[in-house]
C-alpha positions in Angstrom: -14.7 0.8 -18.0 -12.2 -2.1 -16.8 -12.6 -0.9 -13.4 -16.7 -1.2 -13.2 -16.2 -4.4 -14.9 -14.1 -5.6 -12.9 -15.9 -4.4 -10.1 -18.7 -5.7 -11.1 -17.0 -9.5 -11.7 -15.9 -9.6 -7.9 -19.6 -8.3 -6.9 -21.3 -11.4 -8.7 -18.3 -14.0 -8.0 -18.9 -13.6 -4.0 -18.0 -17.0 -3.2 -14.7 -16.9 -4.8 -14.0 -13.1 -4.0 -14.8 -13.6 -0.4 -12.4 -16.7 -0.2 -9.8 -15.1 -2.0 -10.4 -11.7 0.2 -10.0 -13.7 3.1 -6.7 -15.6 2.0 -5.5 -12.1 2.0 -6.9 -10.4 4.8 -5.4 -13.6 7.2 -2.4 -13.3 5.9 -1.9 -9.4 6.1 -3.1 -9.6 9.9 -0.9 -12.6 10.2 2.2 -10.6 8.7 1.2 -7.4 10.9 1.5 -9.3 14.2 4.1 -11.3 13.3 6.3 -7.9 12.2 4.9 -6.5 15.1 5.6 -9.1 17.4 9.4 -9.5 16.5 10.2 -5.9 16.1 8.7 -5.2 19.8 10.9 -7.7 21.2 14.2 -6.3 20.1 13.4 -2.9 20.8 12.1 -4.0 24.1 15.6 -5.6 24.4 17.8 -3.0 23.1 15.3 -0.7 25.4 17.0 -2.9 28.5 20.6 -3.0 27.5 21.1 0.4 26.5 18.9 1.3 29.6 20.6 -1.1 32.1 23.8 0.8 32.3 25.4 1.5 28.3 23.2 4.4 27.3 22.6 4.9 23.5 25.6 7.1 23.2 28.8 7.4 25.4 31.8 9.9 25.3 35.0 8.4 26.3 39.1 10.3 26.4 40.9 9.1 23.1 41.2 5.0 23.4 39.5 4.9 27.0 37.2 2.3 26.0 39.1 0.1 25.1 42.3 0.4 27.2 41.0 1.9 30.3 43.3 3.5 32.8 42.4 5.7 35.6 44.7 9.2 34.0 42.5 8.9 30.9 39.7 11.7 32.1 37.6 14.3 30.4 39.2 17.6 31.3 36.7 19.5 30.6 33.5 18.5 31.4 31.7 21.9 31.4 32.5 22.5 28.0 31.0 18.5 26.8 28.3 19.2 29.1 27.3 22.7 27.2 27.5 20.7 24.0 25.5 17.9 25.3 22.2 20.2 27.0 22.1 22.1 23.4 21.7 18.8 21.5 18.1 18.7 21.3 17.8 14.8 19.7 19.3 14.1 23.6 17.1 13.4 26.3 19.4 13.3 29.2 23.0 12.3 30.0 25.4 11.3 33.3 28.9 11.2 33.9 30.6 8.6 35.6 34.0 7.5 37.0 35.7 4.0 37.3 38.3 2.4 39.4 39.1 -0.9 40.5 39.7 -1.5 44.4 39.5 -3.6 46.8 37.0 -3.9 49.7 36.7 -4.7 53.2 34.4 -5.2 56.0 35.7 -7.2 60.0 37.7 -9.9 58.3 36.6 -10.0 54.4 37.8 -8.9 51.7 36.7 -8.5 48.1 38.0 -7.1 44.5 35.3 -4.6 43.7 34.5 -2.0 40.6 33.9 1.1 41.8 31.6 3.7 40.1 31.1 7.2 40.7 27.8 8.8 39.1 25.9 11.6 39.8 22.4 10.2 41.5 20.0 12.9 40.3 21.4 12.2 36.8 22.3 8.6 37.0 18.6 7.4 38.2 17.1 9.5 34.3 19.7 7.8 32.3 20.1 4.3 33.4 17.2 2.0 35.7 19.7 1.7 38.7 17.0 3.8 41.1 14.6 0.5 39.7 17.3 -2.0 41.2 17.5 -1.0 44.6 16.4 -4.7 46.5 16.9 -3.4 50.0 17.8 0.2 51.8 17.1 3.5 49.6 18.4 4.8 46.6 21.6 7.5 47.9 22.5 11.0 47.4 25.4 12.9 47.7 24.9 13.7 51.6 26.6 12.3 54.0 24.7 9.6 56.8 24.0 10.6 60.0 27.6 9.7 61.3 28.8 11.3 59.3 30.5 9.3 56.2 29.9 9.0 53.0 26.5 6.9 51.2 27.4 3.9 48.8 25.5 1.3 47.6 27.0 -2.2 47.0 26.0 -5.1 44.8 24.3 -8.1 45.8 27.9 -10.4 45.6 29.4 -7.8 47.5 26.7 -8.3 50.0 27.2 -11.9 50.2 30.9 -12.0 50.3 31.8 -9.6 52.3 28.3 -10.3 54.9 27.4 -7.2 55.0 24.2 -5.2 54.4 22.0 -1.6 54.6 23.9 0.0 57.5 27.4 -1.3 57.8 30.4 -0.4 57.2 32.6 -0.8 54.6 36.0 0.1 53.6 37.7 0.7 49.8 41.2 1.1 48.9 42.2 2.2 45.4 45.1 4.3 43.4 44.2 7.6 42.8 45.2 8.9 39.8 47.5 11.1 40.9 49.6 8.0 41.9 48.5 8.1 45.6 46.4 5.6 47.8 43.1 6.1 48.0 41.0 4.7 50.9 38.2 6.1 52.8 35.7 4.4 54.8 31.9 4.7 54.2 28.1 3.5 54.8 26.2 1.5 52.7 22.7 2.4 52.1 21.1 0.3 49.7 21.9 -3.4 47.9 21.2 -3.1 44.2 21.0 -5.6 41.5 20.8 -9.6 41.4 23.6 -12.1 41.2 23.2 -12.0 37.4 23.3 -8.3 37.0 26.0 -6.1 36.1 25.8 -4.6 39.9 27.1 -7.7 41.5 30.2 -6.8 42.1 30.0 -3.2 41.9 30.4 -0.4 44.5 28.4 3.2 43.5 29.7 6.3 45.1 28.4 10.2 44.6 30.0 11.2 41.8 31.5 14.1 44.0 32.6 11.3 46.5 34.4 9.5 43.9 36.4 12.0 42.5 37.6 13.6 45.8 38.5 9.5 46.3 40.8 9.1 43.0 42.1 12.7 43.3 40.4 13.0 39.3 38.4 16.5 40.8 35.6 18.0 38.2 37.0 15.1 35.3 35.0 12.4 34.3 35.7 9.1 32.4 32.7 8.6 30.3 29.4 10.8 29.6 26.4 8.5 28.9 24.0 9.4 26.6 20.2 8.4 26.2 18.8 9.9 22.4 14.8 10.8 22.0 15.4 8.1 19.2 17.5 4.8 19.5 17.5 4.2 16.0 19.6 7.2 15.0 22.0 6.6 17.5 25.2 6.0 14.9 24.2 9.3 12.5 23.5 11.2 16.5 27.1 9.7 17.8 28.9 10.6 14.4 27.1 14.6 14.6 28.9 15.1 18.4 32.2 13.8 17.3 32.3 16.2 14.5 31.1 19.1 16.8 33.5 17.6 19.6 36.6 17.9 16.6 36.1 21.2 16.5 36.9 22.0 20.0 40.4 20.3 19.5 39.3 17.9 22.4 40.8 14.0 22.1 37.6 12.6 22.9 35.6 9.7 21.6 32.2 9.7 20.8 30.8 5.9 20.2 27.1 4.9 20.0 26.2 1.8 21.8 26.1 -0.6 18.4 30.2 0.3 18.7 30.3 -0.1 23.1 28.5 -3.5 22.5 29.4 -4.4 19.1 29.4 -8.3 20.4 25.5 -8.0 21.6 24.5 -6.3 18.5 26.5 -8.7 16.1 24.9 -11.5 18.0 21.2 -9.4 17.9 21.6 -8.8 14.4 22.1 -12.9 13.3 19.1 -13.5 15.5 16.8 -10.6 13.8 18.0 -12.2 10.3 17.1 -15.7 11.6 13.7 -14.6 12.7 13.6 -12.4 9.3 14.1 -15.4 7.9 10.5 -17.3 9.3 8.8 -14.2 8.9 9.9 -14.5 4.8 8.2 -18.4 5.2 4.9 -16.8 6.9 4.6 -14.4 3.8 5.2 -17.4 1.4 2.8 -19.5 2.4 0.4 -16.5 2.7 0.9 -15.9 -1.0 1.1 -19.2 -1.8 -2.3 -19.3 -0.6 -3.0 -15.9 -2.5 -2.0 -17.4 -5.8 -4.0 -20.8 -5.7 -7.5 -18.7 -5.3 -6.5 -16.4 -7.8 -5.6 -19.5 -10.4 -8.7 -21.1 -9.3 -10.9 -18.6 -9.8 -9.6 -17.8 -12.9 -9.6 -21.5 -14.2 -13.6 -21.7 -13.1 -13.8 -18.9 -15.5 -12.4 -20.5 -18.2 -15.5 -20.5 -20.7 -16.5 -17.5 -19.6 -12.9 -15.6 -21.1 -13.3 -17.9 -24.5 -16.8 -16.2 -24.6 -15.3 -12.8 -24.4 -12.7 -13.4 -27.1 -15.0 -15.1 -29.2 -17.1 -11.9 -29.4 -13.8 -9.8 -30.0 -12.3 -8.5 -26.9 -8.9 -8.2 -27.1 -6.3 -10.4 -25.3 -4.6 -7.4 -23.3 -8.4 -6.4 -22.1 -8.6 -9.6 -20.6 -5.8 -9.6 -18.9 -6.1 -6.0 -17.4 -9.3 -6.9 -16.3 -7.9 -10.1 -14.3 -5.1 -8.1 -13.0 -7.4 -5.2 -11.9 -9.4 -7.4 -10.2 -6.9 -9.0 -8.2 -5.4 -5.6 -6.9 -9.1 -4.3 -6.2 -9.4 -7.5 -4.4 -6.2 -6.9 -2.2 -6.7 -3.7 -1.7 -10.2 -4.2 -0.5 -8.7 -7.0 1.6 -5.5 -5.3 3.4 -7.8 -2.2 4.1 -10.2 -4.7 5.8 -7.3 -6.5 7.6 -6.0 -2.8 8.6 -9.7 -2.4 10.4 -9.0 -5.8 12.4 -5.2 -5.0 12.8 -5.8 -1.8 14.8 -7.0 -2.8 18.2 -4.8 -6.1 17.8 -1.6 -3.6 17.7 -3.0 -1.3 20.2 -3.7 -4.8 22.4 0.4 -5.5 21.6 1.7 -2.2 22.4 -0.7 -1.3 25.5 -1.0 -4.5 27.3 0.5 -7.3 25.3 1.1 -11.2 26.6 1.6 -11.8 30.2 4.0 -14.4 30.7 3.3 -16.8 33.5 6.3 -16.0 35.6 8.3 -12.7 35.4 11.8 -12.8 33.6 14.8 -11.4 35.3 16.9 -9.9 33.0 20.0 -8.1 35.2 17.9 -7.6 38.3 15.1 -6.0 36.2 11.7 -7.7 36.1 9.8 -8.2 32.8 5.9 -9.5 33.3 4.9 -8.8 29.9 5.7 -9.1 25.5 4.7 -6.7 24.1 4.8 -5.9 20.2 5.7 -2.0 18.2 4.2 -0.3 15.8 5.9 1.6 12.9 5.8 1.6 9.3 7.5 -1.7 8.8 5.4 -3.6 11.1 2.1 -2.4 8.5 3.6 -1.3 5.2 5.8 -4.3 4.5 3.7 -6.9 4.6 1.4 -4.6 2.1 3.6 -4.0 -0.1 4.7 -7.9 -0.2 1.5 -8.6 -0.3 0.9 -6.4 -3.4 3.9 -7.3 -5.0 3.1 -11.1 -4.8 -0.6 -10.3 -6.1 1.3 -8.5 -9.6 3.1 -11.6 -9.8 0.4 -14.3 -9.3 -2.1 -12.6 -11.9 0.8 -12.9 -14.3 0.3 -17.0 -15.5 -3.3 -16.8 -15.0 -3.9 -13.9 -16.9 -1.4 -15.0 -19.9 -3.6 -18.8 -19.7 -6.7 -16.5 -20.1 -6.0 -14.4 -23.2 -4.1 -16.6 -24.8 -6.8 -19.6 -24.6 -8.3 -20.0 -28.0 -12.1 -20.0 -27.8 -12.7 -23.6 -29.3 -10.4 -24.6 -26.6 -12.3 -22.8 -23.5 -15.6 -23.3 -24.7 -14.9 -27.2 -24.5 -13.7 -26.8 -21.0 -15.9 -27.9 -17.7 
């Protein structure tokens, strides 16, 4: 019975329904985009760093992380490897090796950071095959004169004046306390001056551990997940299954490799949180003054409906059933206008005017993200702040005497 009626009141108050319906609608589809908007950006951004070279996931020896020496390897790589492939939330993985050195090319020199990865599995789990700027992405085959492919960073380039076809030359310690120095051919320049691959030399992973004397070890395994979200809960399921094996190995998602970019992320996603709360404010600020006006137009109209006995609770049901008809009505409107806004975000988005280079990658585009926060939250802020503003017009209503609403304009 309150619903038709209720029904029935928003049918023949279409001025005031369609203005208070709108004030809704805007501000769901405002909050959608808004959500959508900010959430895209940092998992667009997380997307880049844990894609430029940290992974989502990486496997160190006991404290390698964060005192790295050269004798702290993963002895058994067969056995983390096995345990890796039958993880099915992991997409792909790729070992690496590290050493400093020092490079050399005619009468230059440079300090370097070497790098040994596997190229097959290094291009899947990290955009380094997207940075090559000159030459071609290498393999673990030797050139044509025989030595052994490497690609250098653009600083290296520069500093040492050297590029795609020369020579260059990197001595090192091997683990095994010995010198390490070979000579080899450089086949591609990767990265910018800002990127992490300034300064870096890559070497077959092969190459590199034949260079350090570290054969079949490894220093870290980096991991990319089907999900980065559930990196920590993924990262704290392989160290428990790593335990078991006895093995002193580390298993850290990238929240703990990072933890100064995602401190830093997380006080700027509460800051933006913190406009996105305003937004919503004002959206229901805007909510509650329709709602209060339409009820104070109808004034005379509730001192009619006492005066002829209806009970003060019926009145107020009937306002607050209207008002969450009303939104309802409204939000499942805004959904219909929402969809091919968030499939414009997430297909094409905004095209910025000039590409950003962020560490030698090029981004032309913002784009937004849909998930269930970026719809149901603002719904279900939007509902909660529609209970709350029916609350003082609805007690105004059936508490009004009818002497007192029948003398009102």
């Amino acid at each position: 019975m309150l619903l038709k009626l209720a029904l029935r009141n928003i049918l023949r108050q279409k001025r005031r329904s369609l203005l208070t319906g709108l004030s809704i609608t805007g501000g769901f589809v405002l909050s959608v985009f808004s959500f959508s908007l900010t959430e895209g950006t940092y998992e667009n951004a997380i997307d880049f760093f844990t894609r430029d070279h940290t992974g989502h996931i990486q496997i160190h020896s006991g404290d390698y992380h964060e005192k790295p020496k050269i004798y702290k390897t993963i002895s058994q790589p067969d056995t983390i490897e096995a345990l890796i492939e039958n993880e099915s939330r992991i997409k792909t993985f790729a070992p690496r090796i590290f050493a400093p050195a020092l490079a050399y090319a005619g009468s230059e020199t440079s300090v370097v950071s070497v790098i040994g990865v596997d190229p097959l599995l290094e291009s899947k789990a990290s955009r380094i095959e997207e940075k090559v700027g000159s030459g071609i992405y290498f393999d673990q085959e030797p050139t044509g004169s025989g030595l052994a492919k490497v690609m250098i960073g653009v600083g290296i380039s520069v500093s040492l004046d050297i590029g795609v076809g020369d020579e260059i030359v990197l001595i090192s310690q091997g683990a095994n306390g010995s010198i390490a120095n070979d000579l080899f051919e450089v086949v591609a320049i990767v990265g910018t001056k800002s990127s992490f691959e300034n300064e870096v030399v890559y070497l077959p992973l092969e190459v590199a551990q034949n260079f350090l004397s570290i054969p079949n070890e490894v220093h870290e395994y980096v991991l990319l997940a089907t999900d980065a979200s559930k990196s920590i809960s993924l990262a704290n399921t392989l160290q428990k299954r790593i335990d078991l094996l006895n093995a002193d190995l580390t298993v850290s998602p990238w929240q703990v490799v990072e933890s100064s970019f995602y401190k830093s992320m997380r006080a700027d996603q509460q800051g933006n949180y913190f406009i996105l709360a305003i937004i919503i404010f004002l959206v229901c600020i805007g909510v509650l003054n329709t709602v209060l006006m339409s009820v104070l137009e109808r004034t005379r109209e509730f001192g009619v409906l006492i005066a002829i006995g209806s009970r003060p609770n019926d009145i107020f049901k009937m306002i607050f059933i209207e008002t969450m008809l009303l939104t309802t009505l409204s939000i499942l409107f805004g959904l219909i206008l929402a969809v091919p806004m968030l499939i414009f975000l997430t297909q094409i988005g905004f095209i910025l005017p000039e590409p950003i280079d962020m560490g030698g990658v090029h981004f032309h585009d913002l784009r937004g993200s849909v998930s269930v926060t970026v719809v149901v939250v603002p719904a279900l802020i939007i509902y909660g702040f529609a209970c709350l503003v029916t609350i003082i017009p609805g007690l105004r209503a059936c508490t009004i005497t009818p002497k007192v609403a029948m003398s009102s304009y």
